[in-house]
C-alpha positions as CSV (number, residue, x, y, z in Angstrom):
1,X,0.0,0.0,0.0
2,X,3.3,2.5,0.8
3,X,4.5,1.7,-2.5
4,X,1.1,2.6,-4.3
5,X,0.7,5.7,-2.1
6,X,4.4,7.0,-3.0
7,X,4.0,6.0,-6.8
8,X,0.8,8.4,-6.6
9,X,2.5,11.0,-4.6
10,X,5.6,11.5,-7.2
11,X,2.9,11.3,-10.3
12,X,1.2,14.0,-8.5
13,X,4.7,16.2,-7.5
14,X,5.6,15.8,-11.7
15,X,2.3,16.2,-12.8
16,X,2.3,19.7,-10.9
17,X,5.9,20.5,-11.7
18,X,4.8,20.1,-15.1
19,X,2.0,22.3,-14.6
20,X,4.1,25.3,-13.3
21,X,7.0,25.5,-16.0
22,X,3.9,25.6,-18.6
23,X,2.4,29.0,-16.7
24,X,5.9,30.7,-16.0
25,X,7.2,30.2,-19.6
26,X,3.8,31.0,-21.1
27,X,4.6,34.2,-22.9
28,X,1.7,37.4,-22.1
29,X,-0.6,37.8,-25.3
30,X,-1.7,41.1,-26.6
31,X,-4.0,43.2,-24.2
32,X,-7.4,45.1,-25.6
33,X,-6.7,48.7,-24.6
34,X,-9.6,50.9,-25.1
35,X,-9.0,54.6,-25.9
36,X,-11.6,57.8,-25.4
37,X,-9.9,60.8,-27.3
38,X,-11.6,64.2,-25.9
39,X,-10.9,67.2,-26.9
40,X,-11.9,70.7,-24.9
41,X,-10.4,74.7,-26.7
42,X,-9.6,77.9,-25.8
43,X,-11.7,80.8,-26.6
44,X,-9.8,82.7,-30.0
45,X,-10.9,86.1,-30.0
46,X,-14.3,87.9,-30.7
47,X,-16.2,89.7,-27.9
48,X,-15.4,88.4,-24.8
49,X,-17.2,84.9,-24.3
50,X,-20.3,84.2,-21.4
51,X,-19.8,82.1,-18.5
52,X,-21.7,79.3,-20.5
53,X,-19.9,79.2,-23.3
54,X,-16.4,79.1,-21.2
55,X,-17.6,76.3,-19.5
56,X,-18.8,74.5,-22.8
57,X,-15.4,75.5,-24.2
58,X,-13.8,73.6,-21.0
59,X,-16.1,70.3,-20.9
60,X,-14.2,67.9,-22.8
61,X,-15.7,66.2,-25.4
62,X,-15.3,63.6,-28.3
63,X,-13.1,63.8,-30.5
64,X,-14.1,62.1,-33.9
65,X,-11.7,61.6,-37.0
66,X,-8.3,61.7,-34.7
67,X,-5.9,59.9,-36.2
68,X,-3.4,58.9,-33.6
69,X,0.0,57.3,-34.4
70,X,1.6,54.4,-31.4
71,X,5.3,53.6,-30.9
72,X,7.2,51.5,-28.8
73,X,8.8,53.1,-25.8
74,X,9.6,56.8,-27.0
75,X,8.8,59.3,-29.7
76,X,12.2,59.3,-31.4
77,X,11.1,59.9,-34.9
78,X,13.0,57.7,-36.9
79,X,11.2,54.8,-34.5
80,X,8.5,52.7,-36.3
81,X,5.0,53.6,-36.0
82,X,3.3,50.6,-34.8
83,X,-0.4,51.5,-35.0
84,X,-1.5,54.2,-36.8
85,X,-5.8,54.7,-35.5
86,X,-8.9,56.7,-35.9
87,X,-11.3,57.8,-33.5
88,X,-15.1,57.0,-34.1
89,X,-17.8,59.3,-34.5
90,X,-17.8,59.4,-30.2
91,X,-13.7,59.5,-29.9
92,X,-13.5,55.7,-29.0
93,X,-10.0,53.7,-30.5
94,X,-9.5,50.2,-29.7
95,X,-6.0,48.6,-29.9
96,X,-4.3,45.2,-28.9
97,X,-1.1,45.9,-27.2
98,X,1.7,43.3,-25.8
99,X,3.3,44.1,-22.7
100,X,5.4,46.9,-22.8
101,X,5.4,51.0,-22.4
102,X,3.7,52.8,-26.0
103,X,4.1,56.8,-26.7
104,X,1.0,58.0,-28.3
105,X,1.1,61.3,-30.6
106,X,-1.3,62.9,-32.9
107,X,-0.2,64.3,-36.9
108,X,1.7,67.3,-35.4
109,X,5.1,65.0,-33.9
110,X,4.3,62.1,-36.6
111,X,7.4,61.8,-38.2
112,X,10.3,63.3,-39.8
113,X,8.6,64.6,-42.5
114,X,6.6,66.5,-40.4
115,X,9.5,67.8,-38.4
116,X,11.5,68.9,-41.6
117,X,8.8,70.7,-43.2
118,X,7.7,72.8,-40.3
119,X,11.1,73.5,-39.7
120,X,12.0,74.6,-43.2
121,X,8.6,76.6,-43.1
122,X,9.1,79.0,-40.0
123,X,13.1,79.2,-40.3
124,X,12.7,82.5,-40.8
125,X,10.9,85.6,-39.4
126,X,8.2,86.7,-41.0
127,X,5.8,89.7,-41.0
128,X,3.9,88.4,-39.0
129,X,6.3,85.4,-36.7
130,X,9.7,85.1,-35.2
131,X,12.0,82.0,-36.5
132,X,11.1,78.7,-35.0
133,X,13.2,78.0,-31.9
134,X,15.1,74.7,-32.7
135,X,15.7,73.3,-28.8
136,X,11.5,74.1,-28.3
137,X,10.8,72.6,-30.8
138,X,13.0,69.1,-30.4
139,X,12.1,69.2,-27.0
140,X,8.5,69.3,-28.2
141,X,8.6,66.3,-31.0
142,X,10.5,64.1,-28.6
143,X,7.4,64.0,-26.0
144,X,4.7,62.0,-26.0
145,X,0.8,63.3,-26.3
146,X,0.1,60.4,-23.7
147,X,2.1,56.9,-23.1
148,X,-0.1,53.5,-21.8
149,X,1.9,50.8,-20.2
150,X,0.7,47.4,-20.4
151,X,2.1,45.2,-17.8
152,X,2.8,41.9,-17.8
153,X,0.6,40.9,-14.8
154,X,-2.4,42.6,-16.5
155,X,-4.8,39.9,-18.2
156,X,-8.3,42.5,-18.3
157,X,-8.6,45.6,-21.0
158,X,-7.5,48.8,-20.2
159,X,-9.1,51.4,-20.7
160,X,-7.3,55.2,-21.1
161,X,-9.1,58.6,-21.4
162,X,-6.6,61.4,-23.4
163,X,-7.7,65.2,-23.3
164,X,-6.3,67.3,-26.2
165,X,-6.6,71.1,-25.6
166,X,-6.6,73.1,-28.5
167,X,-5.1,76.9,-27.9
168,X,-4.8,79.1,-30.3
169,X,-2.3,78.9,-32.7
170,X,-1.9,82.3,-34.4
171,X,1.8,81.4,-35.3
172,X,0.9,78.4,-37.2
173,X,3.6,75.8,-35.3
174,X,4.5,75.3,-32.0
175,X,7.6,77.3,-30.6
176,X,7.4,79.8,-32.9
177,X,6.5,83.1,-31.8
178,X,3.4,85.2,-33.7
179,X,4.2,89.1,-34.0
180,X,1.2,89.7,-36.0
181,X,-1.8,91.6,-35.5
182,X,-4.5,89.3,-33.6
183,X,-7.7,89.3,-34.5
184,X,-10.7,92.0,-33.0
């Protein structure tokens, strides 16, 4: 009866040995990350808004047609673009991602195109702008909109809500300075 007992018992020890190399070397699979894209402004000139209308400028709300664009770890341009996605009619994206860290950006810090023709564009002053400050602007390509990290312990969707603010741009780029006349 020993014998039968300890056959059972080491069948049982392998058996769950067995079961427990299988869950450590199972590799994560891809996560479901849903994203809401909002989108809120800043009043750009004209009489001098109500209360209401500040507050419906400020209450975020969906942003349809955003094409965002995801990379792996850090917005260094010459990085491929994983995912490139488009909001819904009610701002909604949803992605499957593998375990790791993802910078999100929008058209404006796409790629190098983008960087090289706004660049040669504002280079110099104008009527109406200074020249595009360089360091701003690098400073400004290299970070993220928004980053998600997916970890490897996480086995339920996430789900990420991402503001963008519009302000107003009377320069036309960012980190260049407007010297023109603003509108009444």
């Amino acid at each position: 009866m020993r014998i039968i007992l300890s056959f059972f018992l080491l069948l049982f020890f392998f058996v769950d040995l067995s079961a427990q190399r299988r869950k450590i070397s199972r590799k994560p699979g891809p996560i479901l990350v849903n994203l809401t894209i909002t989108q809120t402004q800043q009043w750009c000139g004209g009489a001098r808004p109500t209360e209401e209308m500040e507050r419906e400028f400020s209450t975020p709300k969906p942003y349809p047609n955003c094409t965002i664009y995801i990379r792996k770890d850090s917005n260094i341009l010459n990085k491929p673009i994983l995912h490139t996605l488009t909001t819904n009619e009610y701002g909604k994206i949803s992605v499957r991602l593998t375990p790791g860290k993802y910078t999100i950006v929008n058209i404006d810090k796409k790629d190098d195109s983008v960087y090289r023709s706004t660049i040669y564009k504002y280079q110099n002053a104008t009527e109406s702008t200074g020249p595009i400050d360089i360091n701003c602007y690098n400073i400004f390509m290299a970070e993220p909109d928004f980053t998600i990290i997916v970890s490897k312990r996480t086995s339920k969707p996430l789900t990420k809500i991402h503001n963008y603010h519009k302000h107003c741009n009377w320069s036309g780029a960012p980190c260049v300075e407007f010297r023109g006349h603003y509108p009444p």
